[in-house]
N, C-alpha and C positions, 0 to 999 in steps of 0.2 A: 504264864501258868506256874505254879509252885510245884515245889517239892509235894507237898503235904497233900495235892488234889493227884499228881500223876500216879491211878492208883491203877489204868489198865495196861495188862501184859503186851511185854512187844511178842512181835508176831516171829515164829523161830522156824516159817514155813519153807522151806527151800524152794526156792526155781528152778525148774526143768533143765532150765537154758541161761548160761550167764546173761546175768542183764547190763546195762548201758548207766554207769553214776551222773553221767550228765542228762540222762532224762528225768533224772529226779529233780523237780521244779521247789523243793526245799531246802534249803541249804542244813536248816535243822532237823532235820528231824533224824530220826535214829531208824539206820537199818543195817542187816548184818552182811557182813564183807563177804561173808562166803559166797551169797548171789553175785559179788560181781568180780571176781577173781580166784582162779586157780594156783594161783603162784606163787602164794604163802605158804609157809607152815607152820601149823595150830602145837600147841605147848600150852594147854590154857590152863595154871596151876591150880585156879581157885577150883576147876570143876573135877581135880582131884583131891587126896591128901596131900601130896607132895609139895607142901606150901607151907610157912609158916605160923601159921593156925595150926598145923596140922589135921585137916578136916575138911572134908570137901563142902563148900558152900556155894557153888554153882549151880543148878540143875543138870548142866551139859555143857561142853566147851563151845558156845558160840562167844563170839567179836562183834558184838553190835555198838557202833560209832558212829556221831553225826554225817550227817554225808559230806561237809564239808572236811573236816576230817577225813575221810576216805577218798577223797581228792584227791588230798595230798599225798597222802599214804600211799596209794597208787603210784604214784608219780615219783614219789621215791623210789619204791621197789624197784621201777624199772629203770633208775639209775642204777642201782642197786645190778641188778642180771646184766645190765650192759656188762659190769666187770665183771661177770661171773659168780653174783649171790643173791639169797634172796633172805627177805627181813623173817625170823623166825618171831608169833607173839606168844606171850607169856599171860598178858592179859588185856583186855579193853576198857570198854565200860563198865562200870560198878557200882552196884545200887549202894545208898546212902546207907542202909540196914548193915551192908557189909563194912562199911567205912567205919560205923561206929562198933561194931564187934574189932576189927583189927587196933583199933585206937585202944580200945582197952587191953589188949596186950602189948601193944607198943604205944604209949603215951609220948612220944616222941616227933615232935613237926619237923627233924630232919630226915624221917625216914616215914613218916604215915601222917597223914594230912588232917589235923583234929576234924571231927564231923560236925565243929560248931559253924565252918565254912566252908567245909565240903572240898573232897579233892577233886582238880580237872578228869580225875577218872569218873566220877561221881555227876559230870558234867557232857561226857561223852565226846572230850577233844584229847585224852592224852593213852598212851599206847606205853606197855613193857616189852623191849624187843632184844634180839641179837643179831648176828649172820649166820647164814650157815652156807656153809660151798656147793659145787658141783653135787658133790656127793652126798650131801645132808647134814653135813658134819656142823659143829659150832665152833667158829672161830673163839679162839683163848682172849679170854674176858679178864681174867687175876683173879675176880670170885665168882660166883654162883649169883643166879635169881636170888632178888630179897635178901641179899645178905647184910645183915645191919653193923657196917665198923667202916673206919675210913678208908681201909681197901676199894673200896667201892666206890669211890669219890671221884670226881673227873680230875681233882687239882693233886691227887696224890700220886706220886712218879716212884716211891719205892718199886717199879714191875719190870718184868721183861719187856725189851724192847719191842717185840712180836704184840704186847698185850698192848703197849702204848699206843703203835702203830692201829692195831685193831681197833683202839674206842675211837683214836682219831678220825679214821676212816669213817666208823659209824655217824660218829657226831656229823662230821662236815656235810656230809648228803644231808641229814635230816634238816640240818639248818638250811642248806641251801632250798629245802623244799616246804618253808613255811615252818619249819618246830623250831622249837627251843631247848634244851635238852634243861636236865632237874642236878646240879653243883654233885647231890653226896648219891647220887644215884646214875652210875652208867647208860641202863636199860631204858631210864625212863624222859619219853616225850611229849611235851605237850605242845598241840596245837597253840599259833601267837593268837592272844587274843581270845583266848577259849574261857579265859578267867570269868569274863561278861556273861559267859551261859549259864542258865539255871542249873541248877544242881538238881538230881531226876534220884527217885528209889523205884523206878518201874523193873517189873521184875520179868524173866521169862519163863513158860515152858517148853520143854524138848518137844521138838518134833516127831512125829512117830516115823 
């Protein structure tokens, strides 16, 4: 299936009852994480202003990612709460319509993925994330969500020890749990292998 036919809304329905990702008998297909874990915490910038667009262009903060994808994700986190944290997201999925609005204010493929090939977000395998503690707190990162300069880089060591230690931290889990993490971007992971997925503009609405 293309881009250009997936023109019906994902379903932004909540379940009563967390549900079970291994009873999902598709590995692709797109559904939202909040049905099957508590243990996250949502920060989803697009579906406010506080992003760099400046402009909310989500309908609402859901997470919806392939289910293979949330496999993993899963599976992280709870490496993740064994040492006492839990993965905080920033953002998921992303329709291709968004992809090509952020390209035009960042024309830049080390920081925003042209939409002539679509980013892994736009794919529904790559995730923006942090820690946060016990207490909810976010472990010190050196910069902010989105920040575009080479602060943000995995290979740049100008930082506090504390902050080195922290991405390291982050990185090594998510690798150990099927991702890859993205060179000039801290936050961001993609699923291996997630390149091969169709690039999706399916859009959602909120649930009431």
């Amino acid at each position: 299936m293309t881009a250009s036919c997936q023109s019906a809304y994902l379903n932004s329905q909540k379940s009563p009852v967390l549900l079970d990702i291994h009873q999902e008998s598709d590995e692709n297909a797109f559904v939202n994480l909040k049905n099957f874990s508590n243990d996250f915490v949502f920060d989803m910038k697009y579906a406010t202003a506080d992003n760099f667009l400046k402009e909310k262009v989500y309908p609402c903060g859901e997470c919806f990612l392939r289910v293979k994808t949330i496999k993993a994700l899963l599976e992280a986190n709870k490496a993740f709460m064994k040492k006492g944290y839990r993965i905080k997201l920033f953002d998921c999925y992303r329709p291709l319509a968004i992809q090509k609005k952020m390209w035009k204010l960042v024309p830049d493929a080390n920081y925003v993925a042209n939409p002539k090939k679509g980013s892994i977000h736009n794919r529904g395998g790559a995730v923006d994330i942090t820690l946060v503690d016990s207490l909810g707190m976010e472990l010190p990162m050196g910069t902010g969500f989105d920040f575009f300069g080479e602060e943000a880089g995995h290979h740049y060591q100008n930082l506090s020890q504390e902050v080195l230690d922290n991405r390291k931290f982050l990185k090594e889990i998510m690798l150990q749990h099927n991702f890859k993490s993205f060179d000039s971007e801290w936050w961001h992971y993609n699923l291996n292998n997630s390149v091969a997925d169709k690039v999706s503009n399916q859009k959602w609405r909120c649930a009431d």
